[in-house]
Structures are given as C-alpha cells and as structure tokens.
C-alpha positions, 0 to 999 in steps of 0.5 A, spaced: 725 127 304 722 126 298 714 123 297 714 116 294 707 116 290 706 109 292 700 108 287 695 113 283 693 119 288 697 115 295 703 118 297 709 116 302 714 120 306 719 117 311 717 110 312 716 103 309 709 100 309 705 098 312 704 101 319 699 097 324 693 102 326 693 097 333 701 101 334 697 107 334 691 109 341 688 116 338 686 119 331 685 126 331 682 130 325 680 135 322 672 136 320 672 141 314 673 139 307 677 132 312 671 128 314 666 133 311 664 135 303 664 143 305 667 149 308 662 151 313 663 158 313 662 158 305 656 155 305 653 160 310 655 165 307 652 163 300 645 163 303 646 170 303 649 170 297 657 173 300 659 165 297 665 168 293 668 173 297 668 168 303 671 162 300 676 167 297 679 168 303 678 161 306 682 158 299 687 163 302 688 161 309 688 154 307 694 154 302 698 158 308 698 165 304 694 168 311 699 167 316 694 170 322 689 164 322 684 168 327 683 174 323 682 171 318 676 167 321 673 173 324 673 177 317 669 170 316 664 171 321 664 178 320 660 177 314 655 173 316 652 177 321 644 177 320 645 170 318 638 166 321 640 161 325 636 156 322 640 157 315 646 153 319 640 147 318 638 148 312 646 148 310 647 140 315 640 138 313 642 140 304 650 140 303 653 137 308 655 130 308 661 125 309 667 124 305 668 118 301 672 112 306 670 116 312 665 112 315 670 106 313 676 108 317 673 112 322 669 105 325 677 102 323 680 106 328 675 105 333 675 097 332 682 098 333 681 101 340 683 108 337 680 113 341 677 119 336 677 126 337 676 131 332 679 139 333 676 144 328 677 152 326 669 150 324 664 151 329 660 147 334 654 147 330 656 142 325 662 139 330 657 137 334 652 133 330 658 131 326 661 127 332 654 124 334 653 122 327 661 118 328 661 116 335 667 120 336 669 121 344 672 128 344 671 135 340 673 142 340 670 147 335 668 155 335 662 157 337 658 162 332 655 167 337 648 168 335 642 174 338 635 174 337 636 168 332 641 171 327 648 170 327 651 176 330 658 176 326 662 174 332 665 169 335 664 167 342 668 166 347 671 160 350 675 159 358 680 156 353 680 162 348 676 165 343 679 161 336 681 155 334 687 155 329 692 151 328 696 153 334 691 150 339 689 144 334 696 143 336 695 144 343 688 139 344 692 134 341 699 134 345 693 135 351 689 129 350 695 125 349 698 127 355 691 126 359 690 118 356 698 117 358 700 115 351 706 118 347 704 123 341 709 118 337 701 113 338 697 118 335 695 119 328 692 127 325 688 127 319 687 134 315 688 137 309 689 145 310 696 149 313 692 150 320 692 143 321 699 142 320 701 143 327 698 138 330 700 134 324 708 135 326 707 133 332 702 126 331 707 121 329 703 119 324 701 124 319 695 122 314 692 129 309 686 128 305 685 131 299 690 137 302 693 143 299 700 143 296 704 146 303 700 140 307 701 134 301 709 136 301 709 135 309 704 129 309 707 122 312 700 120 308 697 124 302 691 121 299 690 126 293 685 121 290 679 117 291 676 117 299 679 116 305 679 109 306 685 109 301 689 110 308 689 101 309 693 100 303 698 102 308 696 102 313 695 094 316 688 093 319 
C-alpha cells in the first residue's frame, strides 16, 4: 500500500488517523540519528580524524546496501582502536544532543502509561546516559571494549551475544512484549535505518524519523520533516 502524504514531510500508510497513544502499552526506539542528532561511531571516529571512512559505511549499512550488519559494525570498531576513552565524553558532552520533538513524545507516551525501551546497534556509553537523560525503563545496546583507557577495537561480549543488529532489535522488542503480557499489535517502534526494520515489521504501529528511503517506503509513520512530535498530528494524545 502506497504512502498517503498526510500534510508537508508527514506520511501515512494502512490506516485512517488518528490512532490513540493510550491503545498502545510499549514504545521502542532506536537511538542513533531517532532520539539523537548523531551517529556515534562517527563521531568517535572523527576525534581521530577517520570520520569519512566510518560514516561511509554507516550511510551504507543504513540504506540496506550492507546485508551483514554485524561485520558491518565491527569494521566500525575496528577503526577506532587507540581511541581514548575520555573522547566518548567529549562526543556526549559537545555533539550529542536530543532530536527536535523527542523530549514531547517521550514524556507523552509516558503519560499515556507507555512503558519505554530503547534498543540500539550504538553503544551502552551513550545508551545509558541517553535513558537516564529520558527516564527511559529498559535499554539494550553494544559495549565498546576498552583496555587501559583507549578503546581496543572490539566489541565486548554479551550472555545474550556480541552485536546487536536488527535481528536482535526484533528479538528484545517481541521479548519484552512477551515479559509485559501484551500483544506485539500494542506496541510502537520508531527508527530511521534498515536495521530497525525488523522490529518495525512486527510493532503494530511503525513511526520513522527522518528515515532512509527503504525505511520510509515500509513506515505505517514517516516523518520527513521537522521534530518528531510531528507523530500527534496522527496520533490522538
């Protein structure tokens, strides 16, 4: 089904707004470039001045042209080994900052008695912070693995594995909908790369962000302009 551009940079696909937030018991989103301004791994890189050769193949991975996000991701890593780890502050305390509307709908969902989780292929670093920032009650992210205070280039290993790519995004979000005793058609995803696609497919209702074009051609939501509030023009508070 085609998307209906339901006003300037808003589009809908299979359904008739507005759809009420309270019909919904969980929100999961995706952190990089969603509830955040940056990529993060492109921003460490750039403190070692490898910037380019990073975000080139994070632009890749997110438009889907990379099919194995894992090796993708540890190509990644493996770039910033020698990194000090007090450049990931210095990227949290300079670049980072939240994306337009999200501190709006964030504290919407929650007042609608949302649960809130957030699942990203980013690292614990930054995820951590960004979910005491929000309130946010779960996370799930990558671990940078680090030595003697500079980053080793690998990722470190989890009891649930090593990466998380869209596979496992898919897998946390069916998991916690499962542990809450709710049906995946009461939960919300929000993401903007073809690794969030996943767990967008299984969410009954799907919101991208600004998102890739493989991402915004499957959205039940895409907001191509403006912040991410934009959502409760269709979406009954």
């Amino acid at each position: 089904m085609s998307a209906t551009e339901f006003s300037p940079g808003l589009w809908v696909r299979g359904f008739t707004p507005p759809l009420r937030l309270a019909e919904f018991k969980l929100v999961a989103f995706d952190m990089d470039s969603t509830l955040i301004n940056i990529e993060c791994v492109d921003e460490i890189a750039a403190v070692v001045g490898r910037k380019s050769e990073v975000a080139e193949i994070t632009e890749a991975a997110m438009r889907g042209e990379i099919a194995d996000y894992k090796d993708s991701l540890r190509r990644r890593v493996a770039l910033l080994a020698g990194v000090s780890e007090a450049a990931l502050q210095r990227v949290y305390d300079e670049r980072l900052q939240l994306n337009p509307g999200v501190e709006t709908f964030v504290r919407a969902c929650q007042a609608a008695g949302l649960k809130t989780l957030l699942i990203s292929g980013g690292f614990t670093f930054f995820s951590e912070r960004v979910r005491r920032r929000l309130g946010l009650d779960f996370a799930r992210a990558n671990t940078l693995g680090v030595a003697n205070g500079k980053l080793t280039g690998t990722l470190f290993d989890r009891p649930w594995g090593d990466i998380v790519d869209g596979r496992e995004k898919q897998r946390v979000l069916l998991e916690v909908i499962e542990l809450m005793g709710i049906d995946p058609a009461q939960s919300i995803a929000v993401g903007d790369g073809a690794n969030d696609l996943p767990m967008m497919s299984v969410a009954g209702l799907s919101i991208a962000y600004h998102p890739k074009p493989a991402v915004r051609e499957q959205a039940m939501i895409s907001i191509t302009d403006g912040g991410m509030d934009r959502a409760f023009e269709v979406l009954a508070r």
